[in-house]
C-alpha positions in Angstrom: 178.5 156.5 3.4 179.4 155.9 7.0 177.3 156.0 9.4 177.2 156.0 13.5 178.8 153.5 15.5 181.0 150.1 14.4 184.6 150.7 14.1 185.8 153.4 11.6 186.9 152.4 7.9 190.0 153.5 6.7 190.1 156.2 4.2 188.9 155.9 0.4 191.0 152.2 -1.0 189.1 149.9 -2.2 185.8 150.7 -1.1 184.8 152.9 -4.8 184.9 150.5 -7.4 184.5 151.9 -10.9 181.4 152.2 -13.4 182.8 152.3 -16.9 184.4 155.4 -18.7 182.5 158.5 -20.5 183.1 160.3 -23.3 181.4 163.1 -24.8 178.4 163.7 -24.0 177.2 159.9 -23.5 175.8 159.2 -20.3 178.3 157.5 -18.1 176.0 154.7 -15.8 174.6 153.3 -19.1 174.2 149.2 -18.9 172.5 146.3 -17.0 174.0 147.9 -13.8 172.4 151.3 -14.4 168.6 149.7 -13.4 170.1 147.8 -10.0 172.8 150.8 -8.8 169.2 153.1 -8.7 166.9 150.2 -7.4 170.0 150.0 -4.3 169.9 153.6 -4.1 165.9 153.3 -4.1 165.6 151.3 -1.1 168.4 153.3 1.2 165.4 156.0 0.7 162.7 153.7 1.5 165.1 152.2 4.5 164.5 155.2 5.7 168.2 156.0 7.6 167.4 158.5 11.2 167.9 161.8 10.3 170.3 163.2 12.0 173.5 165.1 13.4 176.4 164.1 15.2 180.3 164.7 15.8 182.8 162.0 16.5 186.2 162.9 17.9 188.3 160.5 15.9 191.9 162.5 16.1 193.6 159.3 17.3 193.0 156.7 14.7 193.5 159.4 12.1 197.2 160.9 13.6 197.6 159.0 16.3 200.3 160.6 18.4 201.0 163.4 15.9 198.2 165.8 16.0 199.6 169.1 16.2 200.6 171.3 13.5 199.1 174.0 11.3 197.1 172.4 8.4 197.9 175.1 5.4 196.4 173.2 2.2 194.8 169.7 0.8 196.1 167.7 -2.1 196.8 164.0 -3.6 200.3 164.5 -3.9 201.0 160.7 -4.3 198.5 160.0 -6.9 197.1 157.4 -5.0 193.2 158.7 -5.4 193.3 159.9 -1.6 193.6 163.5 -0.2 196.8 164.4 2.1 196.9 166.8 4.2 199.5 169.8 3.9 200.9 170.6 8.0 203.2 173.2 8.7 205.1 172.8 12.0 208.1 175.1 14.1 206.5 177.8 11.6 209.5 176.8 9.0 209.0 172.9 8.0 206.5 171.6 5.7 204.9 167.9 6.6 202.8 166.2 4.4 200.3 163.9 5.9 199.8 160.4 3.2 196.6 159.0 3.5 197.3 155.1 4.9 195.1 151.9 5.0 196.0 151.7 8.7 195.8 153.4 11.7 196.6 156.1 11.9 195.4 156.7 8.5 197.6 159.8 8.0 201.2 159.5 8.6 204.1 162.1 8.3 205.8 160.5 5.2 207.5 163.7 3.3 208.8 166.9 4.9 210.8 170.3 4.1 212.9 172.1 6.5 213.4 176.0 5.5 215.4 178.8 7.6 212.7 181.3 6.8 208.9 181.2 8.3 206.3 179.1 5.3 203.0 181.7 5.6 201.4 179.3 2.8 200.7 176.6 1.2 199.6 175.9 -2.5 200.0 172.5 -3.6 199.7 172.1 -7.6 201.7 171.1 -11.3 203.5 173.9 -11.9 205.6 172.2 -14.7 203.3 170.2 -16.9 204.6 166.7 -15.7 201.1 165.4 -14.0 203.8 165.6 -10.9 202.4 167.5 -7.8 204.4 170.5 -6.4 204.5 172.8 -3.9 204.4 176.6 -3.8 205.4 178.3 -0.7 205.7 181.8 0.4 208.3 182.3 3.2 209.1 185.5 5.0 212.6 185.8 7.7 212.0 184.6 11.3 210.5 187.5 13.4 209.6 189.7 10.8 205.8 190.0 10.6 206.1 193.0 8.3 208.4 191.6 5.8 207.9 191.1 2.3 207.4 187.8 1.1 209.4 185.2 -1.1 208.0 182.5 -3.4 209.2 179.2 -3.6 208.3 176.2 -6.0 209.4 172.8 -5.0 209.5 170.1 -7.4 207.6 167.1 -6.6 208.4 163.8 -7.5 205.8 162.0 -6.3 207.0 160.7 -3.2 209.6 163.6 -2.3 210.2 167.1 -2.1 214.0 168.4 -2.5 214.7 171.3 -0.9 217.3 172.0 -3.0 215.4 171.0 -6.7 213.2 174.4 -6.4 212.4 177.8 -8.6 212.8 180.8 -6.5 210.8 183.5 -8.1 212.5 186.8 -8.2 210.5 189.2 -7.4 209.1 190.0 -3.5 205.2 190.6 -2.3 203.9 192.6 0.5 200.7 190.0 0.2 200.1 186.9 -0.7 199.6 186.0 -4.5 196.9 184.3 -5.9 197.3 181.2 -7.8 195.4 180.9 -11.0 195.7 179.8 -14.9 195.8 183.0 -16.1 196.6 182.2 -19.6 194.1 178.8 -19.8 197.2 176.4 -20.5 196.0 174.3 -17.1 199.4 174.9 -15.6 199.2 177.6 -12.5 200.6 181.1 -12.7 201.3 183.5 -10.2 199.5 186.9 -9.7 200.1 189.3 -7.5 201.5 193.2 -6.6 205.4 192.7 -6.7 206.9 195.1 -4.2 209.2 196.6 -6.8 206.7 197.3 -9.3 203.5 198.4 -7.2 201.3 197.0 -9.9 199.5 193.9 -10.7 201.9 191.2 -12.7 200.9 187.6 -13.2 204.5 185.0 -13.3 203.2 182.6 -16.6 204.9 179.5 -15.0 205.2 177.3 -17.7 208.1 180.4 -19.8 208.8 181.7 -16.5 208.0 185.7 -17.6 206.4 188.3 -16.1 203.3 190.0 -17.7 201.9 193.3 -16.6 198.2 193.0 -16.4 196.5 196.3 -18.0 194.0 198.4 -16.5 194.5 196.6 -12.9 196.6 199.6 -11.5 195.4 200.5 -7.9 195.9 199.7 -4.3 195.0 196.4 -3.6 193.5 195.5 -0.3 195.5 193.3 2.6 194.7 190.9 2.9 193.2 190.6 0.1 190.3 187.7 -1.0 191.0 187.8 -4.5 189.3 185.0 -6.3 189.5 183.2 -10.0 185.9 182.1 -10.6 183.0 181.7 -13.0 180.6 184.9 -12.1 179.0 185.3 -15.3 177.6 182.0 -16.0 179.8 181.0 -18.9 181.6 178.1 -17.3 185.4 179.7 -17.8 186.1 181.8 -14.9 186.5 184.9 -14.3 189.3 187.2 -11.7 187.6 188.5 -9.0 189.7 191.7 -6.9 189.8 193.2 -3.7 190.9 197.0 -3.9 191.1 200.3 -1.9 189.6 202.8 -3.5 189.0 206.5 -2.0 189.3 205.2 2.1 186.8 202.3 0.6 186.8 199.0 0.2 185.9 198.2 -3.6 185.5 194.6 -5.5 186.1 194.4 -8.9 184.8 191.9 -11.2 187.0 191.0 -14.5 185.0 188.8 -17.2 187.2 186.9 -19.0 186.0 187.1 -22.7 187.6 184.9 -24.9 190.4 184.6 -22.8 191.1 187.6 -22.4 191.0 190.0 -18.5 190.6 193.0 -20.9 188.1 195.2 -18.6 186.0 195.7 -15.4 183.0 194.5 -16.1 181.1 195.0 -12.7 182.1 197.0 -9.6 180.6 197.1 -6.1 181.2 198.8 -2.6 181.5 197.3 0.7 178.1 197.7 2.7 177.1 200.6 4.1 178.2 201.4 8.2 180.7 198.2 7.9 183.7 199.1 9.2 186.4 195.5 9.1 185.7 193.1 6.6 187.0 189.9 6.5 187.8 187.6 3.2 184.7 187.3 0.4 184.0 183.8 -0.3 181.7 182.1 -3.4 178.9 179.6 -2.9 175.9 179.0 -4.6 173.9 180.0 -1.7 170.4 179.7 -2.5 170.5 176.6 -5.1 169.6 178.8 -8.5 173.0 177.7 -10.3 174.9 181.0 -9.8 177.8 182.0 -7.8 176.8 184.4 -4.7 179.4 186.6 -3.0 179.1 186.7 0.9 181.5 188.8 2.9 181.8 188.3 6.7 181.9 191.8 8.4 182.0 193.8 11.2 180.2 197.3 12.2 183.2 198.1 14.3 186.6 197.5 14.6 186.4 195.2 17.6 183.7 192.9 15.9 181.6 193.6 19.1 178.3 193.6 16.7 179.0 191.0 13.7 177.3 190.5 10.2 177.7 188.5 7.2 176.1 189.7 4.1 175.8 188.7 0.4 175.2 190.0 -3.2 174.4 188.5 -6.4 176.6 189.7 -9.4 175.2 192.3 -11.0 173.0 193.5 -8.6 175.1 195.4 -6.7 172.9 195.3 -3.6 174.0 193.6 0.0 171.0 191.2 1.8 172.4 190.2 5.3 172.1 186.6 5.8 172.9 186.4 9.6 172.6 189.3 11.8 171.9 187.6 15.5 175.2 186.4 17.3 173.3 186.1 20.7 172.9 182.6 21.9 171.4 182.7 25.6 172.0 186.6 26.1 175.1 186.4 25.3 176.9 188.1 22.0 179.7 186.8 20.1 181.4 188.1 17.1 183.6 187.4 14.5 187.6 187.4 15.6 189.6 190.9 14.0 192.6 189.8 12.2 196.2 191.1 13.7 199.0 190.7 11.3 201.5 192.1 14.4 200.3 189.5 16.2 202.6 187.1 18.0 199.6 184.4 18.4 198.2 182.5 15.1 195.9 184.8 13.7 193.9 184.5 10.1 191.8 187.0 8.6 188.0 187.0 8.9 187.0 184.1 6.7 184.3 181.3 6.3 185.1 177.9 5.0 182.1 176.5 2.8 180.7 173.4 2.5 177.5 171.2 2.3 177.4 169.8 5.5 173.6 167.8 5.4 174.0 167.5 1.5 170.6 169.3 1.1 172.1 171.0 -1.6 172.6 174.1 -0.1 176.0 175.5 1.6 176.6 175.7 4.7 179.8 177.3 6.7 182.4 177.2 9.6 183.0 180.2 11.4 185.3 181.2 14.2 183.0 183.5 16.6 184.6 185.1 19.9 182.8 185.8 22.9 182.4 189.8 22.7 183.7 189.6 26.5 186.4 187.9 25.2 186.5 184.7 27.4 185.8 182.2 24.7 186.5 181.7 20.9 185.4 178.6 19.2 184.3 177.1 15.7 180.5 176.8 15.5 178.6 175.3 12.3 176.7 178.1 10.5 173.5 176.2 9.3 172.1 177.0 5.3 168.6 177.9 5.9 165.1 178.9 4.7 164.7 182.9 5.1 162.2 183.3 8.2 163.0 187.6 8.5 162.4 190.4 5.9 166.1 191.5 5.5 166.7 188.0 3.4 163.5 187.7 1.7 164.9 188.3 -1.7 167.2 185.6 -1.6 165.3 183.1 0.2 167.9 181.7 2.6 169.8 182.8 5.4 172.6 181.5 8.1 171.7 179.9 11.6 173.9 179.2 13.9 174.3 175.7 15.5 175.3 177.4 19.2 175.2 173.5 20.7 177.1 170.5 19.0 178.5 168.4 21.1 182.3 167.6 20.2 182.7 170.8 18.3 181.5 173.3 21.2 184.0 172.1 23.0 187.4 172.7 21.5 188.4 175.9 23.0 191.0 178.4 21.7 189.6 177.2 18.0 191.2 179.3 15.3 190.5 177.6 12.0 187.8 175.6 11.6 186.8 173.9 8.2 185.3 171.0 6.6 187.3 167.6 4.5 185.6 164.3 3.5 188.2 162.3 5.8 186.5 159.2 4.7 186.0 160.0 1.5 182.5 159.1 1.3 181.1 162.3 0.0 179.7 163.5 3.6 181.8 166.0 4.8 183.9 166.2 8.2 185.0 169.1 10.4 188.7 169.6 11.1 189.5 172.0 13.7 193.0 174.0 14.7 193.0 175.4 18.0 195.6 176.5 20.5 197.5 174.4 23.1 200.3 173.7 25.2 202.7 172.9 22.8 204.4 175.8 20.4 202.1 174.8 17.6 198.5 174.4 17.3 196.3 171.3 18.0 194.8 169.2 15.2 190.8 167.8 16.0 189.3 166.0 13.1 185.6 165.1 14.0 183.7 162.8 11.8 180.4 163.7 10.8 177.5 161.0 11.4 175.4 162.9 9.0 172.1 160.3 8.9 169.1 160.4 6.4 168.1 160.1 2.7 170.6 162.1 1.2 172.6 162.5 -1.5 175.5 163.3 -3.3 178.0 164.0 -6.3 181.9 164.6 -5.6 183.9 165.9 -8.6 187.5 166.9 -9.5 188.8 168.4 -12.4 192.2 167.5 -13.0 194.7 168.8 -15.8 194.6 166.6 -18.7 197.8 167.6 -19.4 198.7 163.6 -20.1 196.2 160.5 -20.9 197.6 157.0 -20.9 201.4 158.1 -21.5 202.2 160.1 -18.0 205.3 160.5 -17.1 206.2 157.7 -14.6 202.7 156.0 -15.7 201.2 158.6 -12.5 197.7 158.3 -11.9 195.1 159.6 -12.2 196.0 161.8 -14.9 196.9 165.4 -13.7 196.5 167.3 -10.6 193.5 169.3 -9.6 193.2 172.8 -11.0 192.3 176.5 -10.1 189.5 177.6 -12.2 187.5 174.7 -13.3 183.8 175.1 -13.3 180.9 172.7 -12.2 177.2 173.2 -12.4 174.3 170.4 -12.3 171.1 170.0 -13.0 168.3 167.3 -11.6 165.0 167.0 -10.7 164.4 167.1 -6.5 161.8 164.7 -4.5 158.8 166.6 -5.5 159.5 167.0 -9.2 161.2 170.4 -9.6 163.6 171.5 -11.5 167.2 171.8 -8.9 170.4 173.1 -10.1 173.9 173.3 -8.1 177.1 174.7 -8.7 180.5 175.3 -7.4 184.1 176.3 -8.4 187.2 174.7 -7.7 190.0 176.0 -5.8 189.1 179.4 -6.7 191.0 180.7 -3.8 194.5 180.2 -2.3 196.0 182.7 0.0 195.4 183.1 3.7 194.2 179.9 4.4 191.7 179.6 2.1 191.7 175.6 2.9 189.9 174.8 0.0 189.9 170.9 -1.2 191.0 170.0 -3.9 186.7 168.6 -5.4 183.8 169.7 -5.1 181.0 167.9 -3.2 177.6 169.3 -4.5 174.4 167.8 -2.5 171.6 166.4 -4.0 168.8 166.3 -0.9 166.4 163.7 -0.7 166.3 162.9 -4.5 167.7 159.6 -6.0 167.1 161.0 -9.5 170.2 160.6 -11.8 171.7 163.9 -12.5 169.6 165.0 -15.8 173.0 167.3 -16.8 176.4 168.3 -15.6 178.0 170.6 -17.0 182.5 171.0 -16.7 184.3 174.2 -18.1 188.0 175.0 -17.5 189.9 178.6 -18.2 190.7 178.7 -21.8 193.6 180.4 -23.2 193.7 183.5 -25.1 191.6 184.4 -28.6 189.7 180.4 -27.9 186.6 180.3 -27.3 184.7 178.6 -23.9 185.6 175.2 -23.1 183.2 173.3 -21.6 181.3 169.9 -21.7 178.3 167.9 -20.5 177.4 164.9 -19.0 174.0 162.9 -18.6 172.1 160.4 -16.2 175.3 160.7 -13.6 174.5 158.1 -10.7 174.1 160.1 -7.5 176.0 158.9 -4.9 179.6 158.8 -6.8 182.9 160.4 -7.6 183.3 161.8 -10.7 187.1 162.2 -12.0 186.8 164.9 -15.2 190.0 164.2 -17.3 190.1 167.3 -20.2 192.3 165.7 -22.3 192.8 166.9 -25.3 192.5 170.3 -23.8 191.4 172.1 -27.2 188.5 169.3 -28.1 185.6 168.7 -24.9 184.0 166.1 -26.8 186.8 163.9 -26.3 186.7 164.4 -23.0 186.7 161.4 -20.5 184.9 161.4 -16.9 185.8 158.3 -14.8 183.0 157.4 -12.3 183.3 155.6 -9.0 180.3 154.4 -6.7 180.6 154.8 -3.0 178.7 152.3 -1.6 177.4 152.4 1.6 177.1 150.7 5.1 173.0 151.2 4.0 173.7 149.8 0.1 175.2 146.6 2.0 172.0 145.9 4.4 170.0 146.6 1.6 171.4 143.8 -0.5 171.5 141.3 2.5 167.7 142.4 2.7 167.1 141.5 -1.0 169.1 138.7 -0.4 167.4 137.4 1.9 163.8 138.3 0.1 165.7 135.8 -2.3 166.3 133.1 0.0 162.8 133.2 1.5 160.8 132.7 -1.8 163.7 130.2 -3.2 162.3 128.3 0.1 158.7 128.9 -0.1 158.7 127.5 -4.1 161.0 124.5 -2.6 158.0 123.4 0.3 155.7 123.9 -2.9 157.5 121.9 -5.1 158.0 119.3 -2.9 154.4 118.9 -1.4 153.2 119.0 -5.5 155.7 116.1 -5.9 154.1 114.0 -3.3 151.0 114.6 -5.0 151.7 113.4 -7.5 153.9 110.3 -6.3 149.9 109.6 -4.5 148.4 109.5 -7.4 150.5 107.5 -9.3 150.5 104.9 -6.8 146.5 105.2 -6.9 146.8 104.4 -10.7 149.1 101.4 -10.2 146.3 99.8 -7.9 143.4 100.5 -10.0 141.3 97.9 -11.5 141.6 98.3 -15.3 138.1 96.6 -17.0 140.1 96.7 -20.4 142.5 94.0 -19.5 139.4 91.6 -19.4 
């Protein structure tokens, strides 16, 4: 981990060294090293790191000159083991951002000029060659109302070819959502084309279109469709956003043996809301389980603000954070305007575990109601203090007064990316500026005290040790996968944690590409993670567990063969820390101390007995008379 002050590391290189390879269900720290990683872990704890919070502007060592842009989406397209970012510029030309070892640590390497305006972003394999490509949906200059077109770019691991591309050939009035629809790990495409009116998913890998039965209705736009686990049995699930009778409905569509054969659970927006912005997923409250919350508004202005959430099934709304006032003064979510001419995005949170307590924090972008302000502030996970959120224990507070991030002014996206990857997550922030495109902020966070984490990706498994151009590290990161843990906390409990990956992809979803689960103030080893992935049609759940995970480390899930979990391989990789390093100077020096104190023993017992020997020599012996 890195903590405050010094000068700042360059982004993950060699600074994760790996453990050792598991397969099945063995655990994957086993060994000699198991014992020592946990005594080093251990002492951090009983070092006993400040607790604390802090932001760091570090823009300039990270872009140097070239922070401006629109960041639309993260990814490793290189396959060098480091995220990129994906920055759209001039509102037609993609740039992607490759991680570096030197300042500045992300440098314009590959870009894509198009005539027509990029709305978004989706990096993934949508050919099976463990290659990263792009999927972009464009619209003509100065058309805010037009349909939209959907590109695939090849990738090549280094390059993008504008002219080495699919074109799909059918239009959308929204964006699609990107999802393995038939469990084959290679993305499809589903959506409302504009000549049909109904919901079709693009199967990617035979390039047909399927009608999707029983789907038929309006959906809403923009929509916050979502392909997630809801139901608890690690292969996820489609999650829609519809209009139904001037109301705002969400359906829920188990998939059951790979199969999106019915609704399975339907719910209503809350009662008096009148905007809503896009439903996001977290496991709020720690229980395991996938909560919906769903930022809102009681009028169309946003003058009086809410965010609420409800546990599947249940079909009832708790609201987790109803006061907007800081110092009598009310802010408010920002109302999304498609007509727009400025950079607007619908009402959204971006999700993340800021203080790796193990529970979720957010980033929100809150306007002052008088309309003189608008900035990203840091919506705190919390222990319920009102009735309204007793039943599910937590709620939302809002940090009104972090340095750094209070103030960027003009913010307009605001979310969270481990820049260092270190497993402590940072804050990037887009706000307006002088220049046609929008200013890039990246603030490091200097997150201090005893906690922990676990960072995992799921990648494709579509190849093992025969990928094509010998492309680490075995695929590219999915939509769909599953993660949930289990561990015992601090004070003996039982703790569970769970997350989805890229479970959402249109409207700048900005979701990365792993998930970093907290751990609190326990340096137990995780007693059980569990990994599921979507699973094709007729085949039952596929999913597979891990034990005595080392907290603290990255955890690269490789599904390979697809069809068999137990031969399943996780690849683990420590993070050490600035804290791991004093403590083994500390032992170290422990070492060197006693190695000295048995030396001045030693030597004084030696001179001892060099005393008495030289006594003996002088002694009169009677014998020899």
């Amino acid at each position: 981990m890195v903590t405050g002050g010094g000068s700042l590391p360059p982004p993950l290189l060699p600074r994760s060294r790996p453990v050792r390879d598991g397969r099945g269900g063995c655990g994957l720290a086993m060994g000699p090293a198991r014992g020592a990683v946990l005594l080093a872990l251990l002492c951090c704890g009983l070092a006993g790191a400040r607790p604390g919070w802090a932001l760091q502007d570090v823009t300039a060592p990270l872009f140097g000159d070239q922070a401006f842009g629109t960041v639309a989406a993260f990814g490793d397209f290189n396959s060098d083991k480091q995220t990129d970012l994906f920055v759209l510029r001039g509102g037609s030309e993609l740039i992607i951002f490759l991680a570096d070892q030197k300042e500045p640590y992300f440098k314009p390497k590959v870009s894509l000029q198009l005539k027509s305006v990029i709305t978004s972003v989706v990096p993934g394999d949508y050919n099976g060659d463990s290659q990263m490509d792009v999927l972009l949906t464009t619209r003509p200059p100065n058309q805010t109302k037009a349909d939209l077109s959907v590109f695939i770019f090849w990738g090549n691991n280094q390059s993008l070819n504008v002219s080495h591309n699919f074109a799909l050939k059918k239009t959308f009035h929204d964006e699609p959502l990107i999802m393995d629809f038939n469990g084959d790990l290679i993305p499809d495409v589903f959506g409302v084309p504009t000549e049909s009116g109904v919901p079709e998913v693009l199967i990617v890998r035979n390039r047909t279109w399927h009608l999707v039965p029983g789907m038929g209705g309006q959906m809403y736009e923009p929509h916050s469709h979502a392909f997630i686990d809801l139901n608890n049995d690690f292969t996820a699930d489609l999650f829609l956003t519809k209009v139904a009778s001037d109301n705002i409905q969400f359906e829920t569509w188990a998939n059951q043996d790979g199969n999106f054969s019915n609704v399975t659970y339907t719910n209503q927006k809350p009662a008096g809301v009148k905007t809503v912005g896009q439903s996001v997923f977290a496991d709020f409250d720690g229980d395991g389980q996938t909560e919906h919350l769903l930022p809102a508004c009681y009028d169309e202005a946003c003058q009086r603000s809410v965010i609420y959430l409800s546990k599947p099934r249940l079909g009832e709304w708790f609201p987790v954070l109803q006061d907007f006032t800081n110092k009598g003064t009310v802010w408010g979510f920002v109302p999304y305007s498609q007509t727009s001419a400025a950079f607007s995005v619908p009402i959204t949170l971006h999700i993340g575990d800021y203080n790796m307590d193990g529970y979720p924090d957010a980033l929100a972008i809150l306007r002052n109601t008088s309309g003189s302000n608008q900035q990203a502030f840091l919506l705190e996970n919390v222990p319920c203090n009102n009735a309204s959120c007793k039943s599910v224990h937590r709620m939302f507070k809002v940090h009104w007064d972090l340095p750094d991030l209070n103030q960027i002014e003009g913010a307009v996206v605001a979310t969270f990316f481990d820049i260092y990857e270190d497993g402590i997550l940072d804050i990037i922030v887009l706000s307006n500026s002088s220049k046609p495109d929008l200013a890039i902020h990246t603030l490091k966070n200097n997150f201090e005290a005893d906690a922990y984490f676990v960072k995992v990706i799921v990648l494709s498994g579509l190849c093992s040790n025969d990928c094509p151009q010998k492309t680490m590290p075995f695929g590219v990161n999915q939509p769909g996968p599953y993660i949930m843990y289990t561990t015992v906390d601090a004070n003996g409990y039982s703790k569970n944690g769970s997350a989805g990956q890229l479970s959402q992809s249109a409207h700048f979803a900005l979701q990365l590409p792993y998930n970093v689960l907290g751990l609190g103030r326990s340096a137990n080893f995780l007693d059980h993670l569990y990994v599921g992935i979507p699973c094709p049609p007729g085949a039952k759940a596929r999913n597979q567990e891990w034990t005595a995970i080392i907290p603290n480390s990255q955890l690269i899930v490789i599904p390979y063969p697809q069809d068999k979990p137990r031969s399943w391989s996780a690849k683990l990789y420590l993070t050490p820390s600035n804290i791991v390093l004093l403590t083994a100077i500390a032992l170290i020096g422990v070492c060197v101390f006693i190695l000295v104190i048995i030396g001045i023993l030693h030597w004084q017992e030696k001179k001892a007995d060099d005393r008495e020997k030289r006594q003996e020599a002088h002694r009169f012996h009677f014998d020899a008379m």
